[in-house]
C-alpha positions as CSV (number, residue, x, y, z in Angstrom):
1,X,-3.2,5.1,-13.2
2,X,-2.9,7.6,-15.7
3,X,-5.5,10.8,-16.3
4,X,-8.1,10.6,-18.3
5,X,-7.4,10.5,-22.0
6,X,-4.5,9.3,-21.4
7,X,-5.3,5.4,-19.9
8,X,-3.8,3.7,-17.3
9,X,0.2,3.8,-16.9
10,X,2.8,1.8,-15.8
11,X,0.7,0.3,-13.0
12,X,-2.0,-1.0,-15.9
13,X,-4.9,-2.7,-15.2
14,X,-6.7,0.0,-13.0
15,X,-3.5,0.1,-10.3
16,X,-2.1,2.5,-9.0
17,X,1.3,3.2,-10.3
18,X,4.2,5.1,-8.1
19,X,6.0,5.8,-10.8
20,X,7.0,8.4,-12.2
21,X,6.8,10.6,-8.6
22,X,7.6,13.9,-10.1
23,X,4.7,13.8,-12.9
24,X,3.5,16.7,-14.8
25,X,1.1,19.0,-13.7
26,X,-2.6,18.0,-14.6
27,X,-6.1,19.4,-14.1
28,X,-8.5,19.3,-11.5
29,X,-10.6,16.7,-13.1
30,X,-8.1,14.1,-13.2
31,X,-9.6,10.6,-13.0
32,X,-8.2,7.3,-12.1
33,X,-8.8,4.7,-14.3
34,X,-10.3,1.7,-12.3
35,X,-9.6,-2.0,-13.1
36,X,-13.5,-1.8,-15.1
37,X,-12.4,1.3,-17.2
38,X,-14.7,3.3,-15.2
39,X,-13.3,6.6,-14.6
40,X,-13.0,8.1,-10.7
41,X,-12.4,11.8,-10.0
42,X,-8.9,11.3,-8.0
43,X,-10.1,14.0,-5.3
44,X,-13.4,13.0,-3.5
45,X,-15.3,15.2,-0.7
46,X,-15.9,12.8,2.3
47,X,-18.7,13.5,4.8
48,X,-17.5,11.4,7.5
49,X,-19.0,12.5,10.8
50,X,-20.3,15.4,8.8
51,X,-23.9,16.0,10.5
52,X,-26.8,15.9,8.4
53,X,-27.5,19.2,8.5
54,X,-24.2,20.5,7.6
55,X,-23.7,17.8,4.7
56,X,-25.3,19.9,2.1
57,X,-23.6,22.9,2.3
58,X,-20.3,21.1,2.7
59,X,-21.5,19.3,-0.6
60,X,-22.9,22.2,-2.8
61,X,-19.2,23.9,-1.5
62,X,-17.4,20.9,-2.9
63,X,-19.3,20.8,-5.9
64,X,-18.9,24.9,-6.6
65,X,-15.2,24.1,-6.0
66,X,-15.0,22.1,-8.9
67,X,-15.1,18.5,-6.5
68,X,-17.0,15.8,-9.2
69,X,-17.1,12.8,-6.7
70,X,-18.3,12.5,-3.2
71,X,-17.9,10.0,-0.7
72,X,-20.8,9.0,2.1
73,X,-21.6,5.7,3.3
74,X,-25.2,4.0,4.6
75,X,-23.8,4.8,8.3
76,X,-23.1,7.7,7.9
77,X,-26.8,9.1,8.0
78,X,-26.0,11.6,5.8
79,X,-26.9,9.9,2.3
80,X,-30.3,11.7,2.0
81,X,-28.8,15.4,2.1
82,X,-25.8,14.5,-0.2
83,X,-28.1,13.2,-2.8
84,X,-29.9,16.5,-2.1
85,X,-27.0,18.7,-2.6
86,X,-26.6,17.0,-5.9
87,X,-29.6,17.4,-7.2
88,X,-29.7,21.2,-6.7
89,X,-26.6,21.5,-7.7
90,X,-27.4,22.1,-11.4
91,X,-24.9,20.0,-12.7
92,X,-25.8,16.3,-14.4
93,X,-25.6,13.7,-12.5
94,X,-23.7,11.9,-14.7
95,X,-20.8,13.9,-13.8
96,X,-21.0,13.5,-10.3
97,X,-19.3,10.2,-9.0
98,X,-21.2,8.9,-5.9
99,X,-19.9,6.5,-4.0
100,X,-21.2,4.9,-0.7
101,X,-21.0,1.9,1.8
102,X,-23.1,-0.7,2.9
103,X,-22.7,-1.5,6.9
104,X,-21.9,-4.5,7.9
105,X,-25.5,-4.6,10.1
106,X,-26.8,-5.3,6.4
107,X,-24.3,-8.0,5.5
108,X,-25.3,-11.2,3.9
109,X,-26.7,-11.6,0.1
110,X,-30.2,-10.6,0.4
111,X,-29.3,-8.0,3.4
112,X,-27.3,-6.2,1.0
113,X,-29.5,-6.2,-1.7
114,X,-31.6,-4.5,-0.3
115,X,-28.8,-2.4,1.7
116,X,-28.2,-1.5,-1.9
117,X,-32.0,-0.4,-1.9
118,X,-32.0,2.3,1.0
119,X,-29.2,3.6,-0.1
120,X,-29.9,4.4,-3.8
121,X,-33.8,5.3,-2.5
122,X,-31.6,8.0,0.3
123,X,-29.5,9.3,-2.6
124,X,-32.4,9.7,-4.9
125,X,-30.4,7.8,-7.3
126,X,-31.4,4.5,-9.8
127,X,-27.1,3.5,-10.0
128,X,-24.6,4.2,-7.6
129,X,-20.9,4.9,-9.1
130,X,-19.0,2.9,-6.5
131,X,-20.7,0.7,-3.7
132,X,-18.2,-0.7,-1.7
133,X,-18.3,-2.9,1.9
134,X,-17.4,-0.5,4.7
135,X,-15.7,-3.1,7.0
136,X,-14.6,-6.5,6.4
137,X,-16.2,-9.0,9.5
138,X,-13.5,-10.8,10.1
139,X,-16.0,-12.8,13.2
140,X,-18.3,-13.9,10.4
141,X,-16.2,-13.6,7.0
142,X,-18.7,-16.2,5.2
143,X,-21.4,-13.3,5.6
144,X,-18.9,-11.1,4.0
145,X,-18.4,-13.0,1.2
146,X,-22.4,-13.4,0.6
147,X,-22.0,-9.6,0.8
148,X,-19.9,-9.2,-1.7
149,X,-21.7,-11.5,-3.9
150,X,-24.7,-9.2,-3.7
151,X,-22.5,-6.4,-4.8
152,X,-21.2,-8.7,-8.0
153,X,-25.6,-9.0,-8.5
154,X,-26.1,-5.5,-8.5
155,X,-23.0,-4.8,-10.6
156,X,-24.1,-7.3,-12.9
157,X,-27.6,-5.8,-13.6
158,X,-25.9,-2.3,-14.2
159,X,-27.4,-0.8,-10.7
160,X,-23.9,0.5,-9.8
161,X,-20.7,0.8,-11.7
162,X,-17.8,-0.5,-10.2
163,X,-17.8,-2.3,-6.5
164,X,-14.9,-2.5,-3.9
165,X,-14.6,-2.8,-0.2
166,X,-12.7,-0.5,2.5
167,X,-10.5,-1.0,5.4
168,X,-9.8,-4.5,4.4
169,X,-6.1,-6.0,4.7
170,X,-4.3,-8.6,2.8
171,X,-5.7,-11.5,4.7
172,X,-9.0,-10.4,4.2
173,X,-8.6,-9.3,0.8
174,X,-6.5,-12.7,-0.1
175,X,-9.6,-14.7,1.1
176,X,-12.3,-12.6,-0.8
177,X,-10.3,-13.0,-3.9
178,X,-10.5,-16.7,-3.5
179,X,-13.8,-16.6,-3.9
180,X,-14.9,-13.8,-6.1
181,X,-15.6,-12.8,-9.6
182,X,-14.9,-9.4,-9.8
183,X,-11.6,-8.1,-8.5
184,X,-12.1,-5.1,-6.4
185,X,-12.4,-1.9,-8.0
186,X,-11.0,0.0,-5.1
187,X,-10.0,-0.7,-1.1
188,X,-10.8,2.4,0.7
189,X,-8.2,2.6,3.8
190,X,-6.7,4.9,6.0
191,X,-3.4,6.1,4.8
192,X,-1.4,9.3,5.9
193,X,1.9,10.0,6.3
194,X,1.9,8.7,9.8
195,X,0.1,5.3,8.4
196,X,0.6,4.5,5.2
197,X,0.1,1.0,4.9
198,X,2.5,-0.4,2.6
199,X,1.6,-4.0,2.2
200,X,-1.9,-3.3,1.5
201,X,-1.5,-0.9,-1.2
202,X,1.1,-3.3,-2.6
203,X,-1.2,-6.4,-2.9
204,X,-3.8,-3.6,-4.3
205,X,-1.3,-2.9,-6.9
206,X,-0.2,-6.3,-7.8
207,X,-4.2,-7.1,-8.2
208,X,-5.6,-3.9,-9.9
209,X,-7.2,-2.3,-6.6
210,X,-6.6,1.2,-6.6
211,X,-6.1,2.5,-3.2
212,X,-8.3,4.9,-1.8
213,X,-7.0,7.0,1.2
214,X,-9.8,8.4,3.5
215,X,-8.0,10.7,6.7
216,X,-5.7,11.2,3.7
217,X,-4.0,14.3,5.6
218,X,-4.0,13.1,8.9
219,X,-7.5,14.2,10.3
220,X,-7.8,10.8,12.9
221,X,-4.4,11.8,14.6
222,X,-5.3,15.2,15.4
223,X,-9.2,14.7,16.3
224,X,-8.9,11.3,18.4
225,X,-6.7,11.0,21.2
226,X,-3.9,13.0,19.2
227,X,-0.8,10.9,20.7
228,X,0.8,10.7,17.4
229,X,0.8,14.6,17.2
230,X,-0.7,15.9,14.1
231,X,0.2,15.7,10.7
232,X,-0.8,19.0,10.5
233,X,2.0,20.5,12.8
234,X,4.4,18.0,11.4
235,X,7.5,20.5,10.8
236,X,8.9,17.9,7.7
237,X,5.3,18.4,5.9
238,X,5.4,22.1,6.9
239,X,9.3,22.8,5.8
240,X,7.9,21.1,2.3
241,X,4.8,23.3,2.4
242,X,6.4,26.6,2.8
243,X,8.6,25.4,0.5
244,X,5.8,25.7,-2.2
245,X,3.7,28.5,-0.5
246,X,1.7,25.7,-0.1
247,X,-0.5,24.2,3.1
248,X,0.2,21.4,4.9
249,X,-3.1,19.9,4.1
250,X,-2.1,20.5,0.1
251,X,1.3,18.6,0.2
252,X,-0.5,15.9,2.0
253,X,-3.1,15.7,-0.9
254,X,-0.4,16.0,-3.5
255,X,1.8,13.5,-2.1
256,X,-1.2,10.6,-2.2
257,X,-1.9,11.8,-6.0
258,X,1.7,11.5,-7.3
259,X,1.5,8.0,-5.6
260,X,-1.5,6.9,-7.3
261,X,-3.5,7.2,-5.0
262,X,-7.2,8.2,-4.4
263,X,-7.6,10.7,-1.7
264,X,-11.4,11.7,0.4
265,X,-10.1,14.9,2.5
266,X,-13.3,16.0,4.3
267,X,-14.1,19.4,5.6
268,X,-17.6,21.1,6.2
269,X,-15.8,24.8,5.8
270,X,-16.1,26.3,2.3
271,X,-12.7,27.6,2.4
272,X,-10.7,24.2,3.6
273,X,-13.0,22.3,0.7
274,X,-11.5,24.6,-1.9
275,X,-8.0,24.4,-0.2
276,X,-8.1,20.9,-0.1
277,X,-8.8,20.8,-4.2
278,X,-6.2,23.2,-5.1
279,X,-3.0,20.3,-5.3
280,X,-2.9,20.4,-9.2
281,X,-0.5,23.1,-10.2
282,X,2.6,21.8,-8.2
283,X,4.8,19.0,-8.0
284,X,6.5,17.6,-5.1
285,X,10.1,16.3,-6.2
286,X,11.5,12.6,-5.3
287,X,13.2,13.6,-1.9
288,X,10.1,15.5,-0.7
289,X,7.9,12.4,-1.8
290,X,10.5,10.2,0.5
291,X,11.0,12.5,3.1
292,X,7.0,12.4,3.5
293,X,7.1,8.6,3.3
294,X,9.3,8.2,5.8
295,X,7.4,9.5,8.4
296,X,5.4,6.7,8.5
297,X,4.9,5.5,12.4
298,X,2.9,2.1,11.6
299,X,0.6,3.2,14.2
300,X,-3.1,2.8,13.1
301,X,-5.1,5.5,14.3
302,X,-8.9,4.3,13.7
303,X,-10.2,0.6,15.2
304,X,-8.5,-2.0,14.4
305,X,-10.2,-4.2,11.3
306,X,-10.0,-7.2,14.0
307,X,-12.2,-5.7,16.2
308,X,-14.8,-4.9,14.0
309,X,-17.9,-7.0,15.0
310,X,-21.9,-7.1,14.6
311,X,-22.0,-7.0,19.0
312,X,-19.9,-4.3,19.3
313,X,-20.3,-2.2,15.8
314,X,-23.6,-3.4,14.1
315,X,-26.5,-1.0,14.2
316,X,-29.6,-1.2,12.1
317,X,-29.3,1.0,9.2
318,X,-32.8,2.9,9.0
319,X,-35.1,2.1,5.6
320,X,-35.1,5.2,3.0
């Protein structure tokens, strides 16, 4: 994935290329080039478990920082106050990238149609940038699929720009491609330097998926049950950061974008929003890039895709 203006590089056809890892300094509106020539900001805002009421001020913060792409999704609850925030924002909304998720509670063709519907209605939006599946279901896969092929419709008839799914593996993403269309635009997953799921990204990469990290610097092992130790504290990432007079959080973010890789830090303070954004005036060198990918612990820190079904995760999404 190369910035904008400059087309895709060695990874080609919308992937994300790890090569070269010591790239030259860009600016804060670098893009990824997805596998439909539509252009993502690299660096996204996400609102997960952001409360409605804080959503907008986390967004217009975003947006003042210089943030041109936000991520929300239809269970989140928060759609209605991010489309808000951009609105008032001032700035066109063709230059804000939104993306969002349909839950699987509204799998199924017609379901996600109109899933499709609230959403766009909530966001106060005629096309959505990215729509993507939030969860595969791997208990009823052939409901998946008819979601999917909803999202092909809507892509079709120009209602969203590119589609994609999240927190899908290789199995899941090896059967979908059996049966779709459209490749992919982008698989949403968590990767951080304590999970970095390798084989995923690299059947994204052989098929022109960009991956998209969301708890790109760690957030899930230091707000859940925190056994992995945080990211955060990790003294490799910090020796690295002070090495740069940098954060932490900044290497983190720097690390996924000299891999290629999409990254949806979230925050609803002002000051960690902006601090999250400012990764595009350094470079990390190859032995800090691989001493940050070997810290990797293969241990998943949200559910586990397997366990993901409508009795135990589906709740009605409400109507716009």
């Amino acid at each position: 994935m190369g910035p904008t203006g400059r087309g895709p590089t060695e990874g080609g056809n919308g992937s994300p290329s790890h090569e070269p890892i010591h790239p030259p300094s860009v600016d804060p509106m670098t893009t990824f080039l997805l596998n439909n020539t539509v252009e993502l900001p690299a660096i996204g805002l996400g609102v997960f478990q952001t409360p409605p009421e804080e959503t907008r001020a986390a967004v217009e913060a975003a947006l003042a920082t210089g943030y041109r792409h936000i991520d929300t999704a239809a269970a989140y609850g928060n759609e209605r106050e991010v489309g808000e925030a951009v609105r008032t924002s001032g700035i066109p909304r063709d230059e804000v990238f939104l993306e969002t998720k349909i839950w699987i509670s509204d799998y199924g063709y017609e379901e996600t149609l109109h899933g499709f519907d609230k959403s766009a209605a909530k966001l106060g939006v005629d096309q959505i940038d990215l729509l993507i599946l939030h969860q595969p279901l791997p208990s009823d896969f052939a409901k998946t699929i008819e979601a999917y092929r909803a999202l092909e419709t809507l892509l079709e008839a120009g209602k969203v720009r590119a589609i994609g799914v999240s927190n899908f593996m290789v199995e899941h993403l090896t059967e979908l491609l059996e049966k779709a269309t459209v490749v992919p635009a982008v698989n949403q997953i968590e990767v951080h330097p304590y999970f970095q799921q390798k084989p995923v990204q690299q059947f994204g990469t052989e098929h022109g998926i960009l991956t998209q990290a969301w708890s790109p610097i760690g957030g899930i092992t230091f707000y859940r049950d925190g056994r992995q130790g945080s990211t955060l504290q990790d003294p490799v990432i910090g020796g690295i950061a002070d090495t740069h007079g940098r954060t932490p959080a900044q290497v983190m973010v720097r690390w996924h974008l000299q891999q290629g890789r999409s990254a949806i830090p979230k925050s609803t303070k002002a000051h960690r929003i902006a601090e999250n954004f400012g990764v595009f005036d350094f470079d990390l060198s190859r032995d800090e890039m691989a001493a940050i990918d070997a810290l990797d612990t293969g241990q998943r820190g949200g559910p586990e895709p397997s366990d993901i079904t409508l009795e135990t995760f589906g709740r009605p999404i409400p109507e716009a």
